[in-house]
C-alpha positions, 0 to 999 in steps of 0.5 A: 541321803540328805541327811548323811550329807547335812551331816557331812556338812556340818562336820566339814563346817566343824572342821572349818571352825577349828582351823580358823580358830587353831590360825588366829590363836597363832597370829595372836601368839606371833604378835605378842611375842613380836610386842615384847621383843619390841619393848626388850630390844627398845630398852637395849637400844636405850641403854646402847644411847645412854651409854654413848652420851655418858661416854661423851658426857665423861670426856667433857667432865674429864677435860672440864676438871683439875686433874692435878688436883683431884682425879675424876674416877668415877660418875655415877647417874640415875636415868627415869623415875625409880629404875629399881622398879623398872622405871629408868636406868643406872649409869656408872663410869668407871675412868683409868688413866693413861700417858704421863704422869705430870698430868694427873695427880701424884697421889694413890687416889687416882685411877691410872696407868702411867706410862713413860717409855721410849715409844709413846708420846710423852705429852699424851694422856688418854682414858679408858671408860667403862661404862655400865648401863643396868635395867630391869626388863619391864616385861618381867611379872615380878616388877608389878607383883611387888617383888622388883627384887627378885628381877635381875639386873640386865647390863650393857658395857661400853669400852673405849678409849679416849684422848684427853 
């Protein structure tokens, strides 16, 4: 009998390991996933910032610039160390005008919608800007394998319209 009962026993304890170990290899997985969520919804976060400061930083360039002379059509930035490896960010503004023709260049080089009719102001002009913020996701093997070539680009874009 006493053996048939440290039998049971060490069966019971048998059992007892399984589950803790089956319960930790959980909390394991849960917490990692919980990291590299963290880090993708961080770089998302970064590239929402990034895309409100060049949204700012364009209508400062904008104002700052002879617009009769040369239209601003475009900016483009690089943001970190190498973001082809992963390691930053590329920032490109795409500008369209918007309002009277007198206050932007005549000529075929500029972006622009130009609108005189009846119901608009005619002393406005406004711009679009749209504003690409790409980056590769720094979780992904291939970036540290030496094949950042084959990780995709991830976008955000932000759409607004702008008085100048």
């Amino acid at each position: 009998m006493t053996k048939l009962r440290s039998g049971f026993s060490m069966l019971v304890a048998i059992f007892v390991i399984l589950m803790l170990s089956l319960v930790a290899s959980y909390i394991f997985y849960a917490s990692s996933s919980i990291a590299k969520e963290g880090s993708i919804q961080y770089q998302r976060d970064q590239a929402m910032i990034l895309a409100r400061s060049y949204t700012e930083y364009s209508v400062l360039a904008i104002s700052g610039n002879n617009r009769k002379i040369q239209c601003l059509n475009e900016i483009n930035a690089r943001v970190g160390n190498n973001p082809n490896q992963g390691r930053g960010y590329v920032v490109k503004v795409y500008i369209t005008y918007i309002g009277n023709s007198k206050y932007i260049n005549n000529g075929d080089k500029c972006n622009k919608i130009a609108a005189e009719l009846a119901n608009t102001d005619i002393d406005t002009l406004s711009v679009i800007l749209d504003v690409y913020v790409k980056y590769k996701d720094i979780q992904n093997p291939n970036l540290y394998n030496g094949n950042a070539n084959l990780v995709p680009w991830q976008v955000y874009h932000r759409r607004s319209i702008q008085k100048i």
